[in-house]
C-alpha positions as CSV (number, residue, x, y, z in Angstrom):
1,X,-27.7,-12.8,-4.0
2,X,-26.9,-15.9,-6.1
3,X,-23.3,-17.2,-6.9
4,X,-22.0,-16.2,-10.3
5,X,-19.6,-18.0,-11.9
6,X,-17.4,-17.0,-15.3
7,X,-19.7,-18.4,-17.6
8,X,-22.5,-16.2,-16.5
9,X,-22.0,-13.2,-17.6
10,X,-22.5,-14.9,-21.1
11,X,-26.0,-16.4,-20.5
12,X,-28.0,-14.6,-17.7
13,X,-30.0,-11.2,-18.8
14,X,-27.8,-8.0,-18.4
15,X,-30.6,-6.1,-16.1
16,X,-30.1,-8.9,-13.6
17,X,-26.4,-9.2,-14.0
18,X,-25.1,-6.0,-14.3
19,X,-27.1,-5.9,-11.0
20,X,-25.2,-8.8,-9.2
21,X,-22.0,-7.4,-10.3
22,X,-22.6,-4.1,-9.4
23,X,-24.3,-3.8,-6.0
24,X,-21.3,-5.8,-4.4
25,X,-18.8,-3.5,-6.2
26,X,-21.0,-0.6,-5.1
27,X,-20.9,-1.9,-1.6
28,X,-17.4,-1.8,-1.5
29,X,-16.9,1.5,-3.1
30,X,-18.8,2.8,-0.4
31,X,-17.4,1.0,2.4
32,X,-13.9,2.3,1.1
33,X,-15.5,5.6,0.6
34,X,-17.0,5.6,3.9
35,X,-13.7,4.8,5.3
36,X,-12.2,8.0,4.1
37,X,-14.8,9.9,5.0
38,X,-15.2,9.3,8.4
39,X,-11.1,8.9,8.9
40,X,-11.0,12.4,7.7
41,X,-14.1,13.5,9.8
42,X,-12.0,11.8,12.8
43,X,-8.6,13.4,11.6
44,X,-10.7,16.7,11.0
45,X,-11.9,16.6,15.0
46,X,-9.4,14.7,16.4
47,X,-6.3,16.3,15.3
48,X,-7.4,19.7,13.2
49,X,-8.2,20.4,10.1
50,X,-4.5,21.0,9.0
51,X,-4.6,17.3,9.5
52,X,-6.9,16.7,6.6
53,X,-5.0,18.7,4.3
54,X,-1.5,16.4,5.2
55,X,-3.2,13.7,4.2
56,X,-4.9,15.3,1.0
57,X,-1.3,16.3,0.3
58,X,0.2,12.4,0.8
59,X,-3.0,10.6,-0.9
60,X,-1.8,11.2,-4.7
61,X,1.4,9.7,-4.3
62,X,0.4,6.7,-2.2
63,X,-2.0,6.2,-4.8
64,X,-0.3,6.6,-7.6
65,X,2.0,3.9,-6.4
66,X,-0.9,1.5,-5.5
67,X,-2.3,2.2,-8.2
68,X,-0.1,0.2,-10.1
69,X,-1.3,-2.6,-8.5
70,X,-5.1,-1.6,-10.1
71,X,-3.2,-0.8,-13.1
72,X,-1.5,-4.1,-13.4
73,X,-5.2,-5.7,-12.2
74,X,-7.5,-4.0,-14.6
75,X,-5.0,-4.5,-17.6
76,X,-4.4,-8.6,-16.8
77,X,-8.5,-8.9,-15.8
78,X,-9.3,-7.7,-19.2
79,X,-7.1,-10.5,-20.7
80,X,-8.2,-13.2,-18.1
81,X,-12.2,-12.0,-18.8
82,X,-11.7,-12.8,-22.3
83,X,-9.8,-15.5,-21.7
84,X,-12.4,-17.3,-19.5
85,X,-15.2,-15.9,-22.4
86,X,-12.8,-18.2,-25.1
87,X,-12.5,-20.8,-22.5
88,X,-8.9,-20.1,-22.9
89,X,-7.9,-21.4,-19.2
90,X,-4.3,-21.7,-19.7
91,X,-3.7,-17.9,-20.7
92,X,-6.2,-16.8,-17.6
93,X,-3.6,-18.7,-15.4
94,X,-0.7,-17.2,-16.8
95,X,-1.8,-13.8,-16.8
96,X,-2.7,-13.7,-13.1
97,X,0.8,-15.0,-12.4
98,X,2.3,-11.9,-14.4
99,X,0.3,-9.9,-12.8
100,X,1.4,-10.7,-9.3
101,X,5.5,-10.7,-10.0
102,X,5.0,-6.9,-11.7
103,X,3.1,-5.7,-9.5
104,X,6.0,-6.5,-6.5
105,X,8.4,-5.6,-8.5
106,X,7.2,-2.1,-9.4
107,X,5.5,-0.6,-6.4
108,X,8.8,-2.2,-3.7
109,X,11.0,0.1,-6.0
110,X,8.7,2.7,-6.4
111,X,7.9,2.7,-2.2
112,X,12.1,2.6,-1.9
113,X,12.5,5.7,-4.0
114,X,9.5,7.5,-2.3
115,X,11.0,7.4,1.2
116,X,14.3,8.2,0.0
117,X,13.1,11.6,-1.4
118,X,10.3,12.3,0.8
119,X,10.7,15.5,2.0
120,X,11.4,16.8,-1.3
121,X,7.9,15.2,-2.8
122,X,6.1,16.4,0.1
123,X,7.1,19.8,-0.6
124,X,6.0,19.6,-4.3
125,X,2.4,18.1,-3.8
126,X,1.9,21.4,-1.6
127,X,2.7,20.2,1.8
128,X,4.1,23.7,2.6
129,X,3.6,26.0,6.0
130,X,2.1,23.9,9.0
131,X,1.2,21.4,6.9
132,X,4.6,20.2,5.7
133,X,5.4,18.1,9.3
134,X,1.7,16.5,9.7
135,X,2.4,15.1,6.1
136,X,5.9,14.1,6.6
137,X,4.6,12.1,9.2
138,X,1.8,10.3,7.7
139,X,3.5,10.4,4.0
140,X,6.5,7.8,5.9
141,X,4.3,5.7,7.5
142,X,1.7,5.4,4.6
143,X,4.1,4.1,2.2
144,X,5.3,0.9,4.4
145,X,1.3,-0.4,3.8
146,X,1.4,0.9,0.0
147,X,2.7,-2.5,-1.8
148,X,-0.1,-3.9,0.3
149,X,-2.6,-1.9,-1.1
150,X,-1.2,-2.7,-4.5
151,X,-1.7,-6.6,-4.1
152,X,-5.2,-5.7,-2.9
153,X,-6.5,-3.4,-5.7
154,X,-4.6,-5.8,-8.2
155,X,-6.1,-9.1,-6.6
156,X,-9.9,-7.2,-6.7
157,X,-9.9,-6.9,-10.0
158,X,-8.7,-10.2,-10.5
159,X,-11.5,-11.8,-8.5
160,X,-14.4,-9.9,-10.0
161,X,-13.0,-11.1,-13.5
162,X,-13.5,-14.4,-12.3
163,X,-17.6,-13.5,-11.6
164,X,-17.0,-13.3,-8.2
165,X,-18.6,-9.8,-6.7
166,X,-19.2,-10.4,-3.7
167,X,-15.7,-11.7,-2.5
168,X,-14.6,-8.4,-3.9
169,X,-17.0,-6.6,-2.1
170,X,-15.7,-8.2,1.4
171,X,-12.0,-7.7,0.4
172,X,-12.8,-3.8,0.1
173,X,-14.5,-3.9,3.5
174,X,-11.8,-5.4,5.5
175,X,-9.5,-2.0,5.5
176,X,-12.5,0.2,5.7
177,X,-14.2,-1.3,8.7
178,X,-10.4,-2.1,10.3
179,X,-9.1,1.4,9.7
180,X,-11.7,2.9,11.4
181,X,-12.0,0.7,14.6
182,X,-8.1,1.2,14.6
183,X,-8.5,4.9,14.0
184,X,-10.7,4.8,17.5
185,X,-8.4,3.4,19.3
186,X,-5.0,4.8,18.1
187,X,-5.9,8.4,17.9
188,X,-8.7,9.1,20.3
189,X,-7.9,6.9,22.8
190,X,-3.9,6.5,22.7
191,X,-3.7,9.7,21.2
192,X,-0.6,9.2,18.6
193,X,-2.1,11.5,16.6
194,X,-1.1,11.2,12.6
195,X,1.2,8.6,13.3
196,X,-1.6,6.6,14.5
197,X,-3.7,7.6,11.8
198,X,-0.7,6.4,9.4
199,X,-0.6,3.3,11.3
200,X,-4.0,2.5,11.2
201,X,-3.9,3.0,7.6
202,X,-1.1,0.9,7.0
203,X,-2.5,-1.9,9.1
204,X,-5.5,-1.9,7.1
205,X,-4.1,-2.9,3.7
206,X,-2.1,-5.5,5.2
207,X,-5.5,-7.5,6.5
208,X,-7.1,-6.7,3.5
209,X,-4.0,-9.0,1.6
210,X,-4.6,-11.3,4.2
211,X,-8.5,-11.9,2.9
212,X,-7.2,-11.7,-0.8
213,X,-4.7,-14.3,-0.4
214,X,-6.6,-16.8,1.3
215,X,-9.2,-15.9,-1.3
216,X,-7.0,-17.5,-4.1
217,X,-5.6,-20.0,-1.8
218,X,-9.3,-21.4,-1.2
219,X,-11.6,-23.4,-4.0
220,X,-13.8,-20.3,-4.2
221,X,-11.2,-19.5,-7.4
222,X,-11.0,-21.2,-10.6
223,X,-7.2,-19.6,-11.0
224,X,-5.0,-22.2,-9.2
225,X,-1.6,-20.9,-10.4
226,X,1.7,-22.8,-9.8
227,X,5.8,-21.0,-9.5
228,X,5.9,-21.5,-13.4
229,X,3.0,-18.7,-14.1
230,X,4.9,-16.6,-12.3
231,X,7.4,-16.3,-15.0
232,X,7.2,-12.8,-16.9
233,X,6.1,-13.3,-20.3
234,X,7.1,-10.6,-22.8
235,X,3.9,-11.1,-24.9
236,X,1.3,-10.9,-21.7
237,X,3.3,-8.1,-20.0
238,X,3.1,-6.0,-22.8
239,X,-0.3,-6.2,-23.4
240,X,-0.7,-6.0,-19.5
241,X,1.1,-2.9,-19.4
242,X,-0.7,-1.6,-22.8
243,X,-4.5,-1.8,-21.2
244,X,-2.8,-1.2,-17.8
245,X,-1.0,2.0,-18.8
246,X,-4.7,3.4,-19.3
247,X,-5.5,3.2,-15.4
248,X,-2.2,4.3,-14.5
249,X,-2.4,6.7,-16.7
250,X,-5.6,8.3,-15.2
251,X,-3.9,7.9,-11.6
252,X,-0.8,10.1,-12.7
253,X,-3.1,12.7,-13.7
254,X,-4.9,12.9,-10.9
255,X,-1.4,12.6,-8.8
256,X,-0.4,15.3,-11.1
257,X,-4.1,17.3,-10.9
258,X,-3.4,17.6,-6.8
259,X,0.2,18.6,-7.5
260,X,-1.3,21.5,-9.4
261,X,-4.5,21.8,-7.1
262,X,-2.7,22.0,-3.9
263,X,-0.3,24.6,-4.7
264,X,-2.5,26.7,-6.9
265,X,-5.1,27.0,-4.2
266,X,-1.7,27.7,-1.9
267,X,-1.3,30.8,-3.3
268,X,-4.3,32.0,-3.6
269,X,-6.4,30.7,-0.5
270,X,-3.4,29.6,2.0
271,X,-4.1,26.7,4.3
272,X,-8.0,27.3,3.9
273,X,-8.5,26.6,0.4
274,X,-6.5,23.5,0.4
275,X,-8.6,22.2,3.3
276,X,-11.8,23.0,1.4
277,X,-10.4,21.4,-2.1
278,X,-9.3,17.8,1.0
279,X,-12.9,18.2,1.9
280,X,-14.6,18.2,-1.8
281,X,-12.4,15.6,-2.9
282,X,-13.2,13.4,0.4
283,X,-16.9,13.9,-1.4
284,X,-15.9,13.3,-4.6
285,X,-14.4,9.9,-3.7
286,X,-17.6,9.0,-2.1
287,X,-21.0,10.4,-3.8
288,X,-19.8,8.9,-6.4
289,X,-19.5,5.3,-5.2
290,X,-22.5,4.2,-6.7
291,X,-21.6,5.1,-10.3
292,X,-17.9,3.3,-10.3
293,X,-19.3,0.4,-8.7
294,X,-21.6,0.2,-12.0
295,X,-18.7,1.0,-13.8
296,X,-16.9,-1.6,-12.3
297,X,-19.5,-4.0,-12.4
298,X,-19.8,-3.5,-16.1
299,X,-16.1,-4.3,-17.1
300,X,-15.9,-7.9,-16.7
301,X,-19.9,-8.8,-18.4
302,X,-17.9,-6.0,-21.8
303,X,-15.2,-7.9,-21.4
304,X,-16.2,-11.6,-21.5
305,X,-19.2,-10.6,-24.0
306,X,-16.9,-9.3,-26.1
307,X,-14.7,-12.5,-26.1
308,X,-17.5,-14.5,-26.4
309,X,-18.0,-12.7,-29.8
310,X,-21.7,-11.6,-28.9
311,X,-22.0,-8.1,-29.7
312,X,-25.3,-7.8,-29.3
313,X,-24.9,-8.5,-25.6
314,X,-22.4,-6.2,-25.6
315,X,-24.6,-3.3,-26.9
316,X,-27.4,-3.9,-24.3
317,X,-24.8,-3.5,-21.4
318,X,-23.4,-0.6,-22.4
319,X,-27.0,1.3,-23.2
320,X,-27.9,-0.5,-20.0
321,X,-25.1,0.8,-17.5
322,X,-25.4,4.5,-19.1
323,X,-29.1,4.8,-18.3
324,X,-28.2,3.2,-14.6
325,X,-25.5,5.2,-13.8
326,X,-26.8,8.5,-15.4
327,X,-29.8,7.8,-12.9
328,X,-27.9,7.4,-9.8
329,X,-25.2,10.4,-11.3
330,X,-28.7,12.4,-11.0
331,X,-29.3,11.6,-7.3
332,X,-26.2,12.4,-6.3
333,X,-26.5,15.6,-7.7
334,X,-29.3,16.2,-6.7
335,X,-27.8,15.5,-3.0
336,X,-24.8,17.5,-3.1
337,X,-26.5,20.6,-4.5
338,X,-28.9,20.7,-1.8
339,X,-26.8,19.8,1.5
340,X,-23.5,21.2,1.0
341,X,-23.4,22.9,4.3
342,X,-24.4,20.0,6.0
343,X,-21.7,18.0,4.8
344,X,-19.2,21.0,5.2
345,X,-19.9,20.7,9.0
346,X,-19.3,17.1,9.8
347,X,-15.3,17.4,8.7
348,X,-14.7,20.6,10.6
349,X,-15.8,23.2,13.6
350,X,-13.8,26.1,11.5
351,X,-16.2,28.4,10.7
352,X,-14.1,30.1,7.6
353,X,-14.2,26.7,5.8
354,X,-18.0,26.0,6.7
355,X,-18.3,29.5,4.4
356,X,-16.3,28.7,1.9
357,X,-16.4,24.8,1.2
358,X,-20.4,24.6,0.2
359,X,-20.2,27.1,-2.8
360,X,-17.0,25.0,-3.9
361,X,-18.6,21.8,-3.5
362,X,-21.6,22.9,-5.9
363,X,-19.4,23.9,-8.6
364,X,-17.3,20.9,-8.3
365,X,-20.5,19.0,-9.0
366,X,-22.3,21.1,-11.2
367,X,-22.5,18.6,-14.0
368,X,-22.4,15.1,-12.0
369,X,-25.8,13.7,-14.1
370,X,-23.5,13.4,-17.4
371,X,-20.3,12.0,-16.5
372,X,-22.1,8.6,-16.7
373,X,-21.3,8.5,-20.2
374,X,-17.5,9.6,-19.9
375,X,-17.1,6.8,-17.4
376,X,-19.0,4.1,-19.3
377,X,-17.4,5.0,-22.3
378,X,-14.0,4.8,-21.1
379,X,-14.4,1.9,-19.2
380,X,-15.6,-0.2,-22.9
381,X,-12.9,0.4,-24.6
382,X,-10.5,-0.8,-21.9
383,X,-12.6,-3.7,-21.7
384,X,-12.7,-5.2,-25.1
385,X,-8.7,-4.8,-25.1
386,X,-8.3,-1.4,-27.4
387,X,-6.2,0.4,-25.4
388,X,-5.1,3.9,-27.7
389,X,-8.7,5.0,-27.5
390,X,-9.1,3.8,-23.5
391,X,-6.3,5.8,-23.0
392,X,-7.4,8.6,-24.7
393,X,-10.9,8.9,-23.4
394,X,-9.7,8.2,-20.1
395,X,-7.3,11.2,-19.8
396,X,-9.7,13.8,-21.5
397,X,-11.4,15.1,-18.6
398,X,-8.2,15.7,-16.2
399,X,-4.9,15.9,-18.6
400,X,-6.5,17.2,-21.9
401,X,-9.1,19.8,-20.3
402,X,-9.0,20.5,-16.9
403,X,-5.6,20.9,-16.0
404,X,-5.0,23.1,-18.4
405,X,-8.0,25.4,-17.6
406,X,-6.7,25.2,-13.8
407,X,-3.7,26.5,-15.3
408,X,-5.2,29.5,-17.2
409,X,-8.8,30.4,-16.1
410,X,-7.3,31.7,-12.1
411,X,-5.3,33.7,-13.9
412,X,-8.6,35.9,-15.0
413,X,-10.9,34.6,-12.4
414,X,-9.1,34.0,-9.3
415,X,-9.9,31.4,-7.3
416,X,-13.8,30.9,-8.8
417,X,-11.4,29.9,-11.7
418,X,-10.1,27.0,-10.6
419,X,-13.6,26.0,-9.4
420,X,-15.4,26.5,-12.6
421,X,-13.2,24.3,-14.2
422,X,-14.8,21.4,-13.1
423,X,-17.9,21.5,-14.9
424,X,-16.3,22.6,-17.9
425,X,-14.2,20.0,-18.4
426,X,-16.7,17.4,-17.6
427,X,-18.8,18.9,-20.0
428,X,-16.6,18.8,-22.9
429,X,-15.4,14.7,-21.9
430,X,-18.4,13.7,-22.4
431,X,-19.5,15.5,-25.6
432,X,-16.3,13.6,-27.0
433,X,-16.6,10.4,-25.2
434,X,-20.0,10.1,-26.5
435,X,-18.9,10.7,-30.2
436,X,-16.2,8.3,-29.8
437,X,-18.9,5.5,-28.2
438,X,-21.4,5.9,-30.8
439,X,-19.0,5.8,-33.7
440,X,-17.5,2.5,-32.1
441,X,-21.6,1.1,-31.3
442,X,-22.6,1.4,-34.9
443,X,-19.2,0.3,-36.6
444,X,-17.5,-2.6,-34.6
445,X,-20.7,-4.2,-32.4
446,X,-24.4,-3.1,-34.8
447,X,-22.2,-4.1,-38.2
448,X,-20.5,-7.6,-36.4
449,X,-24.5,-8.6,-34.7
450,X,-25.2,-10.5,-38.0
451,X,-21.8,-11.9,-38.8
């Protein structure tokens, strides 16, 4: 695969570059994926399978805090990507710098308050019954690696804005390929259990900084920033934190969404349901690595195209990475609909979840092949810099529709409730993200071609 450099994604054809900037972000997506698929099939045989609902229950609040770091990343790479599209080398360099002071700042004192009320958020993101002391454990450990993570996910971003794929690719396979070697040898053959799991988490992120930093120490970047960057601009933190807010947004919904998932399946499954619901999500994360590697392959090319003022170019990627990622959306659905037993068994020996788990997972992924277009469509409008309608798009699926459904449909359905409201909600995203994306094609990017 041939070295891309910033200037680039302006000139070479968007089949072949959305490619290069994809496959490498796919990679990693799946090596990350991977990662917490086989650490919970390891946790899952190892330890039990009230180990893998611990961790489900710690997961949204160690990455809601790292996910300001991603945040902060994706909301400063949209500036730098259209800053290095304007040749505008001076802002690029400034906003990395902001980019690295907030994210310490906010995710130390957010880690800080975390462990100071643990037991107390543990307890509301459903670690209840035997699962409260397996997550108590983790949860503490966890949260020491979190500002690590934070640096990572922000400095990923970073790099790929730069046309740099395949360095991001090797920064996401550092944890993943280290966490489970260290998995190995801290739980099956020291046997610490979830503190080793913890452990081998935390230890993870912190070699994955390692690789990021000597990234941007190296000549392989084009952002050599100095102490005075690191000064907090109010003008570049705002619009930082304005594109930002959109990923952080979608985090605290989904922090919020397993809140409301973990105890609502509580109640009406027990211990069982939550395990099936750690198990689907486990699948979500990673059968759908190949579309948010498109996804994120297709943020910097909008973004510097954009910039660059060539709307035309624009268009083609965004027709081009719908009809991609709708194809691979297919596949996976295609996948998952036929093997979901299969799957089932690999995280667990437990009989009552093989039954239950496979007829979850279907309706979890009932309508996979559209959500292409919710992602894409998203995914431009944070891109270009327009933030209101990012945000907006972004939450529909989780905060405008499917919470609220989780909220009412168990209450006539039961259980299958809460299941059908997958589908549903995906369904109606996309019907609105896709009126939103055309109105937006033929308005701003068909009527500015000519100009």
């Amino acid at each position: 695969m041939s070295k891309i450099s910033s200037q680039d994604l302006g000139s070479q054809p968007i089949n072949k570059l959305l490619i290069k900037q994809a496959v490498p972000a796919s990679i990693g997506i799946l090596v990350m994926s991977l990662n917490i698929l086989v650490d919970t099939i390891f946790v899952g045989n190892w330890i039990g399978s009230i180990a893998i609902a611990a961790i489900n229950v710690v997961l949204p609040v160690s990455f809601f805090i790292a996910a300001l770091g991603m945040s902060i990343g994706i909301g400063g790479s949209s500036i730098i990507s259209r800053a290095l599209g304007a040749k505008n080398s001076n802002k690029a360099l400034q906003t990395f710098g902001n980019q690295i002071t907030l994210t310490l700042l906010l995710t130390i004192t957010l880690v800080v308050i975390g462990l100071s009320f643990k037991d107390s958020i543990i307890l509301s993101f459903g670690g209840k019954g035997a699962i409260f002391e397996p997550a108590k454990i983790y949860y503490t450990i966890v949260l020491y690696g979190v500002p690590f993570l934070a640096l990572c996910m922000m400095g990923n971003t970073v790099i790929r804005a730069e046309g740099k794929p395949k360095f991001a690719m090797y920064a996401m396979m550092i944890p993943s390929v280290s966490n489970l070697l260290l998995d190995y040898i801290l739980i099956n053959v020291l046997d610490y259990g979830m503190a080793g799991a913890a452990w081998a988490t935390s230890i993870s992120y912190i070699l994955c900084f390692v690789f990021i930093l000597w990234f941007f120490l190296s000549k392989h970047s084009e952002l050599k920033i100095n102490w005075a960057h690191f000064g907090l601009s109010r003008s570049l933190v705002s619009e930082i934190a304005s594109l930002g807010f959109v990923t952080l947004a979608r985090q605290a919904v989904v922090s919020i969404t397993y809140l409301f998932m973990n105890n609502i399946l509580f109640d009406l499954g027990g211990e069982v349901s939550v395990t099936s619901y750690a198990i689907v999500g486990r699948m979500l994360m990673f059968a759908m690595f190949p579309v948010l590697g498109l996804t994120q392959g297709f943020l910097p090319i909008a973004g510097f195209n954009y910039g660059a003022q060539n709307y035309k170019r624009v268009r083609e990627t965004i027709l081009t990475a719908i009809k991609y990622a709708m194809i691979m959306a297919t596949m996976v659905f295609v996948l998952l609909m036929v093997f979901p037993e299969e799957i089932t068994r690999m995280f667990t020996s437990d009989m009552e979840i093989i039954n239950k788990t496979p007829s979850d997972m279907r309706w979890v992924f009932a309508a996979t092949p559209i959500i292409a277009i919710q992602l894409i469509g998203a995914a431009y409008f944070q891109a270009i810099g327009k933030a209101t309608p990012a945000l907006l798009l972004t939450l529909l699926r989780q905060g405008l529709f499917f919470i609220p459904l989780i909220l009412i449909l168990p209450k006539f359905f039961g259980e299958l409730g809460v299941w059908v409201s997958f589908p549903i909600s995906d369904v109606l995203s996309t019907i609105v993200t896709a009126y939103f994306l055309n109105r937006e094609v033929r308005l701003n990017l068909i009527g500015k071609e000519g100009a």
